[in-house]
C-alpha positions as CSV (number, residue, x, y, z in Angstrom):
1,X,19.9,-28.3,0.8
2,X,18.1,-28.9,-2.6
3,X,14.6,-28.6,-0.9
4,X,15.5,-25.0,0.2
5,X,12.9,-23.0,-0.4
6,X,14.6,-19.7,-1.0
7,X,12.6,-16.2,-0.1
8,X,12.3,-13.9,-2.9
9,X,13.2,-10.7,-0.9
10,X,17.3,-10.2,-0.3
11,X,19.0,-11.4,3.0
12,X,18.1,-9.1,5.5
13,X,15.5,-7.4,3.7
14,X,13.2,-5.2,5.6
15,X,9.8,-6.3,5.5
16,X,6.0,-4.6,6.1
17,X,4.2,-8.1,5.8
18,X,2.0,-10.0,8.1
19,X,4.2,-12.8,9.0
20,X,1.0,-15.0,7.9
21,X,1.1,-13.5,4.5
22,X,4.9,-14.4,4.2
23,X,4.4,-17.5,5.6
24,X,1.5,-18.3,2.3
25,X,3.8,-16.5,-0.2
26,X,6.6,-19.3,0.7
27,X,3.8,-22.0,0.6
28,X,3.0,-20.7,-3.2
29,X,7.1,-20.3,-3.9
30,X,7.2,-24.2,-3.1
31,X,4.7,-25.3,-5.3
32,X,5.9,-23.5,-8.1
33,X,3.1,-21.1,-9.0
34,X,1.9,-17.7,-8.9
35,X,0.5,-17.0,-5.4
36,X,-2.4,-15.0,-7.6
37,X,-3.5,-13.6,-10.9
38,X,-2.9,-9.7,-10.4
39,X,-6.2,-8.0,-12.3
40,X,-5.3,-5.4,-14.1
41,X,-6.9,-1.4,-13.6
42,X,-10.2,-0.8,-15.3
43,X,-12.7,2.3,-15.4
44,X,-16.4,1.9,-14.5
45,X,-18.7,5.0,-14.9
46,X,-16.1,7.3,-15.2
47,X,-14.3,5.6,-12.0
48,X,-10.4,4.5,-12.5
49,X,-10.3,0.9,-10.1
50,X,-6.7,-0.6,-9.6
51,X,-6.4,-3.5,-7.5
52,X,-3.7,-4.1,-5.5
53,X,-4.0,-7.4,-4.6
54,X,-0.9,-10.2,-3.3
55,X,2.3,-9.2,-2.2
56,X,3.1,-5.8,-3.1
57,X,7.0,-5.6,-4.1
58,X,9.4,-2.7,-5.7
59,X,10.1,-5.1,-8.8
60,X,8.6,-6.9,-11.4
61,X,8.0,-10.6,-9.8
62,X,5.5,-13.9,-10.5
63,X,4.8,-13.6,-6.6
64,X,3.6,-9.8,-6.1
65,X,2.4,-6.6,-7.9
66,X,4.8,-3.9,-8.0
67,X,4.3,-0.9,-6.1
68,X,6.0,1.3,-9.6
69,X,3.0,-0.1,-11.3
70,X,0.8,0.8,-9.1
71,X,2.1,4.2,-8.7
72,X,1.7,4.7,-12.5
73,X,-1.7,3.5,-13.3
74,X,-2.4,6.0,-10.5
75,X,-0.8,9.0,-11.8
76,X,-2.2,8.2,-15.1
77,X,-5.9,8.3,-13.7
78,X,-5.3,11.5,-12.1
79,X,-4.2,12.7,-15.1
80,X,-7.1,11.8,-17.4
81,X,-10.2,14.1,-17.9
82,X,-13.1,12.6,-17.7
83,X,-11.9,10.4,-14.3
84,X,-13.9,11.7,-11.3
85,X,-12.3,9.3,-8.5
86,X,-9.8,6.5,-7.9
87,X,-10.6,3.6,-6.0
88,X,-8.1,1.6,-4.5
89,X,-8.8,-2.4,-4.0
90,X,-6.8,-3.5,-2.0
91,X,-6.2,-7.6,-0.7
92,X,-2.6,-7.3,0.4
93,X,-0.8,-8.5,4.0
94,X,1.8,-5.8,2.6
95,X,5.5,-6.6,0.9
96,X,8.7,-5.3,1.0
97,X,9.7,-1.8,2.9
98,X,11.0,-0.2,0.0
99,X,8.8,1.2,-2.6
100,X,6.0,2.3,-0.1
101,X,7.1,5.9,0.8
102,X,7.6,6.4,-2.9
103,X,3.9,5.5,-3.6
104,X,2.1,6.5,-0.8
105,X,3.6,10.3,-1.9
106,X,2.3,9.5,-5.8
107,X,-1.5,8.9,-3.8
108,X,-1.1,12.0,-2.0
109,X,-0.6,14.5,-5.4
110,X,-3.0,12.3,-7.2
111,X,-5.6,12.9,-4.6
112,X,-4.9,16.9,-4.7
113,X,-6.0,16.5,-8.5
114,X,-8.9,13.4,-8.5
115,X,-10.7,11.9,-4.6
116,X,-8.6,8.1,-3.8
117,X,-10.7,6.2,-1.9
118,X,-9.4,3.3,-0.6
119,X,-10.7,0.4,0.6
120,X,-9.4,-2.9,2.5
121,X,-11.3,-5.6,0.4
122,X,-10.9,-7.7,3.0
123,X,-6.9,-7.0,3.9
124,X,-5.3,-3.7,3.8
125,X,-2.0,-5.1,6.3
126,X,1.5,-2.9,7.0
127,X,2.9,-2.3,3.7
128,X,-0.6,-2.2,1.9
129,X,-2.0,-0.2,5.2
130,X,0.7,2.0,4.8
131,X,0.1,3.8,1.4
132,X,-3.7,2.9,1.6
133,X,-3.8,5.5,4.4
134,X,-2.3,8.6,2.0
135,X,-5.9,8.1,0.2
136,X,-8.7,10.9,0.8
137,X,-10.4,8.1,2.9
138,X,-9.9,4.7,3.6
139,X,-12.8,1.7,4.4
140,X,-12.8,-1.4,4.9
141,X,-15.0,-4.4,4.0
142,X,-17.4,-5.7,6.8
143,X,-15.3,-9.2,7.3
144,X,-12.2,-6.8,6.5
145,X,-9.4,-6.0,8.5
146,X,-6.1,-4.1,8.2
147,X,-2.9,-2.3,10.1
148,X,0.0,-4.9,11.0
149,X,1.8,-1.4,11.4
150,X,5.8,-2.2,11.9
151,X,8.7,-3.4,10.1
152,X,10.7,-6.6,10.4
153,X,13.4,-8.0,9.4
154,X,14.8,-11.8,9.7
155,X,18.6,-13.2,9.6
156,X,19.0,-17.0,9.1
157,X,21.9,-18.4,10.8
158,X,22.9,-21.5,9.0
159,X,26.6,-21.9,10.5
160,X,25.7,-24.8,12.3
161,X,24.1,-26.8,9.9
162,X,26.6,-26.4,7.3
163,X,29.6,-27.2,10.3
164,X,27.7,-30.4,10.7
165,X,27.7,-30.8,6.4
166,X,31.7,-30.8,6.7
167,X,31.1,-26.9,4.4
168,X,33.3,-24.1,5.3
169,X,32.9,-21.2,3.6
170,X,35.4,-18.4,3.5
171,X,34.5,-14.4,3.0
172,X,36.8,-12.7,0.8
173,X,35.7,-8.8,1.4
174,X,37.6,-5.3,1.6
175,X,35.1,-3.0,3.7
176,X,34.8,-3.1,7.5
177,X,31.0,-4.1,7.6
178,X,31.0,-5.4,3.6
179,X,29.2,-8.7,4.0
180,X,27.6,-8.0,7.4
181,X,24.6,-10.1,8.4
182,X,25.2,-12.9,5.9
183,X,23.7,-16.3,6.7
184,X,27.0,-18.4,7.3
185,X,28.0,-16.9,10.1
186,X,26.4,-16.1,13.1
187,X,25.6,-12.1,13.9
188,X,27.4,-10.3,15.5
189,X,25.4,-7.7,18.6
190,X,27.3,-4.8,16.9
191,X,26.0,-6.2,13.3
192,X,22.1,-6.7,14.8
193,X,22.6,-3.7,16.9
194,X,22.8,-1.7,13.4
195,X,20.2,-3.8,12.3
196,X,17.8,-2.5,14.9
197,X,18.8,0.9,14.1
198,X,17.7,0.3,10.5
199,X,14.7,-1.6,11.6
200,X,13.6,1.4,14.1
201,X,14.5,4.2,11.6
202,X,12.1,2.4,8.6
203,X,9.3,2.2,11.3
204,X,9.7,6.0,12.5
205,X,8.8,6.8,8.7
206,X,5.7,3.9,8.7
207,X,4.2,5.3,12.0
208,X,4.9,8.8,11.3
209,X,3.5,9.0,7.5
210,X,0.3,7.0,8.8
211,X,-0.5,9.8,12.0
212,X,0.2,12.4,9.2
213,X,-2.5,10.5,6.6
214,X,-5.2,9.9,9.4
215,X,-4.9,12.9,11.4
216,X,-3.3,11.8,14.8
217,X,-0.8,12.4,16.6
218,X,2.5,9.5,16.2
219,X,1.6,8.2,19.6
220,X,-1.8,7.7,18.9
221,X,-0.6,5.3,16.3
222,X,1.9,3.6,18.7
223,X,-0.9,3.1,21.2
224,X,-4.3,2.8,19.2
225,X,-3.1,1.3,16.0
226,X,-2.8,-2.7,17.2
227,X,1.2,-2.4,18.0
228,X,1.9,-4.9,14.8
229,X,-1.2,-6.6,15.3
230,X,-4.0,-6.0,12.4
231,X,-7.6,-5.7,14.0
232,X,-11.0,-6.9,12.5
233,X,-13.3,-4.2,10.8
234,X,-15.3,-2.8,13.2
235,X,-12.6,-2.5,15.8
236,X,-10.5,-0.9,12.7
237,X,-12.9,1.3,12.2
238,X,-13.2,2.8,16.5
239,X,-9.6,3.1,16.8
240,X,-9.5,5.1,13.8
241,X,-7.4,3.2,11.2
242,X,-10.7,3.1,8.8
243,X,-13.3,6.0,8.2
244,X,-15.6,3.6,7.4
245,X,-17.5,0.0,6.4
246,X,-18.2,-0.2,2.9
247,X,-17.9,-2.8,0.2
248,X,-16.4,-2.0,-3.5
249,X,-19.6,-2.4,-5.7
250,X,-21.2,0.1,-2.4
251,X,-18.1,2.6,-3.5
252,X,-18.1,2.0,-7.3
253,X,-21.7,3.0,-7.1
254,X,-21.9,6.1,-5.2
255,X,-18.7,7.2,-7.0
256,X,-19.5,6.2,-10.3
257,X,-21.6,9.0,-12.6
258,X,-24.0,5.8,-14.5
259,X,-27.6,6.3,-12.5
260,X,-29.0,3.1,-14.2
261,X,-28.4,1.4,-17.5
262,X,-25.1,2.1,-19.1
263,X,-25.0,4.1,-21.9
264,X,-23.2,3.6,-25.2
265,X,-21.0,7.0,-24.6
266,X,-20.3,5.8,-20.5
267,X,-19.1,2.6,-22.2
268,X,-17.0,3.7,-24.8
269,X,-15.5,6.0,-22.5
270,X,-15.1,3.6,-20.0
271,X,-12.9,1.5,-22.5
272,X,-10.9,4.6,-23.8
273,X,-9.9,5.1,-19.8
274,X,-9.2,1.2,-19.2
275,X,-7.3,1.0,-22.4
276,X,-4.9,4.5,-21.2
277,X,-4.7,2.5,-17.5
278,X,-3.4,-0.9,-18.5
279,X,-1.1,1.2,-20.7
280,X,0.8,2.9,-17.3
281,X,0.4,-0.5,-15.9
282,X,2.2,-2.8,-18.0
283,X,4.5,0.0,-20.0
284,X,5.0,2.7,-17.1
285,X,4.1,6.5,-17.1
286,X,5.4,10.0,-17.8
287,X,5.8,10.7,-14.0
288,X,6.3,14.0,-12.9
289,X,6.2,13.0,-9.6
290,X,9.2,14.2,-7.6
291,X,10.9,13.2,-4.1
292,X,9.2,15.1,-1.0
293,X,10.1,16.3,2.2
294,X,8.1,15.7,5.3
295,X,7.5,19.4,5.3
296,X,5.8,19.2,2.2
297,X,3.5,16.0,3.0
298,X,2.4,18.1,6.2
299,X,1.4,20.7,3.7
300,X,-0.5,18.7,1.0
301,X,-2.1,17.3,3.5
302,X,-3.6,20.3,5.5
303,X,-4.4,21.5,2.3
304,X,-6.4,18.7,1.5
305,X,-8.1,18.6,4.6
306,X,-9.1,22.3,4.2
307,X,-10.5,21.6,0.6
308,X,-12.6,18.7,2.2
309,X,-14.1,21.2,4.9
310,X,-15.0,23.5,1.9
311,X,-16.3,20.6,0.0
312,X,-18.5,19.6,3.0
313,X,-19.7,23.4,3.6
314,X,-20.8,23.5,0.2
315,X,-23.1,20.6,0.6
316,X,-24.6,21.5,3.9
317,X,-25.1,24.8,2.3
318,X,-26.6,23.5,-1.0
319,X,-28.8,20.7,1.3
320,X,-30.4,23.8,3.3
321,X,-30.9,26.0,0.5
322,X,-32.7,22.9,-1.5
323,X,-34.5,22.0,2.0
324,X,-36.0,25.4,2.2
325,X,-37.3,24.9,-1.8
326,X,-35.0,27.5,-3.0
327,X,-33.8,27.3,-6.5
């Protein structure tokens, strides 16, 4: 019992990870270390870059980056004049469920206010897919991959092996279902049939927020999307999970407003937005982001959709007019 390695999610916890990624997280937990050192958010060129890379998690932990965090160095970019776009680096096989609705809705209002442009450097998997795809668009490195769209859940059964320790353990509880699903006794169908329920509920949300975020319908997801399975960039890119294959200096570059050498203003600036980033990041924001509905995600993002066709008109417009020599 001593060489237990015990998960850091709660019993039962639903999870949006790639069972490979859990399966390395554990590995790390054993040896006693960080899995990773989390970067911290930094500006380049007037471009706000948070990495979201490991585990993501709803709490401050060694073994993940918390989704809160991320949220607020967000919000904080989208808030700061002078920031023209938001990049999103992301190397995650995902996390825990909770936390990702929150932050995939604080990416949607900051991307009515500055672009998000995410990008799967290489792994953008279930949790990480899932708020990735609230971003104005969404790439993916060449040797990237992403989706593992679905929730799980796991319940460990150790009656037996503590029967055949001589251990009896004894549940003192008030509340019908208090207690349900614990790990010394075995579950019950009525107790895993209400774990479906919460399983299937979790994933209505996952499949429905992502058709919302990449303009399809949900059983175009259910169908196209790799059914839990992630799929390799190009692949990705034809069912329609990415809008593209980019890399992050490609994106830092085309967003970024430095056309050459840096200059001595584009620096300083640089580490005035930096400085106001790792602020949100390691002491939290101001949010004045509040709880959606589903009605109002439909309408943020229509609304952003019709701002992009603008946006695009505009350019045509300005490419033809500049074509034909006009001033």
């Amino acid at each position: 019992m001593e060489n237990r390695i015990v998960s850091p999610f709660r019993n039962n916890e639903v999870l949006a990870i790639t069972e490979e990624g859990y399966r390395h997280l554990l590995t790390e937990m054993a040896g006693g270390r960080a899995s990773r050192q989390h970067p911290e958010p930094k500006a380049r060129g007037g471009v706000a870059i948070i990495p979201i890379h490991g585990t993501t998690v709803y709490f401050d932990s060694h073994f993940g980056v918390n989704t809160v965090r991320i949220g607020d160095a967000i919000e904080a970019a989208a808030n700061t004049k002078g920031i023209s776009r938001i990049i999103l680096d992301i190397d995650s096989p995902g996390g825990t469920a909770a936390g990702n609705i929150e932050l995939a809705d604080r990416i949607l209002v900051a991307s009515m206010k500055t672009p998000v442009v995410a990008i799967a450097n290489p792994l953008a998997a279930s949790a990480a897919y899932y708020f990735g795809s609230a971003a104005n668009r969404f790439y993916v490195t060449p040797s990237g991959d992403g989706g593992s769209i679905g929730t799980y859940t796991m319940h460990v059964d150790e009656s037996e092996m503590l029967k055949k320790m001589g251990i009896k353990i004894k549940i003192i509880k008030a509340g019908k279902f208090k207690a349900e699903g614990n790990s010394f006794q075995p579950l019950t169908p009525e107790s895993e049939k209400y774990i479906q329920s919460q399983i299937n509920e979790l994933n209505s949300d996952f499949v429905r927020t992502v058709a919302r975020n990449r303009g399809v319908s949900v059983s175009y997801v259910e169908e196209n999307f790799g059914q839990g399975r992630t799929m390799v960039a190009r692949q990705a890119v034809a069912a329609g999970l990415f809008d593209g294959i980019r890399t992050l200096p490609n994106l830092i570059a085309q967003s970024s407003n430095e056309k050459g050498q840096r200059s001595v203003r584009s620096m300083t600036n640089d580490a005035r937005f930096t400085e106001k980033l790792q602020e949100a990041w390691h002491n939290g924001y101001a949010s004045q982001f509040e709880h959606m509905s589903d009605a109002r995600r439909d309408q943020l993002v229509l609304q952003r959709r019709d701002r992009e066709k603008v946006d695009r008109i505009k350019q045509l417009t300005a490419g033809l007019h500049n074509g034909n020599g006009s001033r």
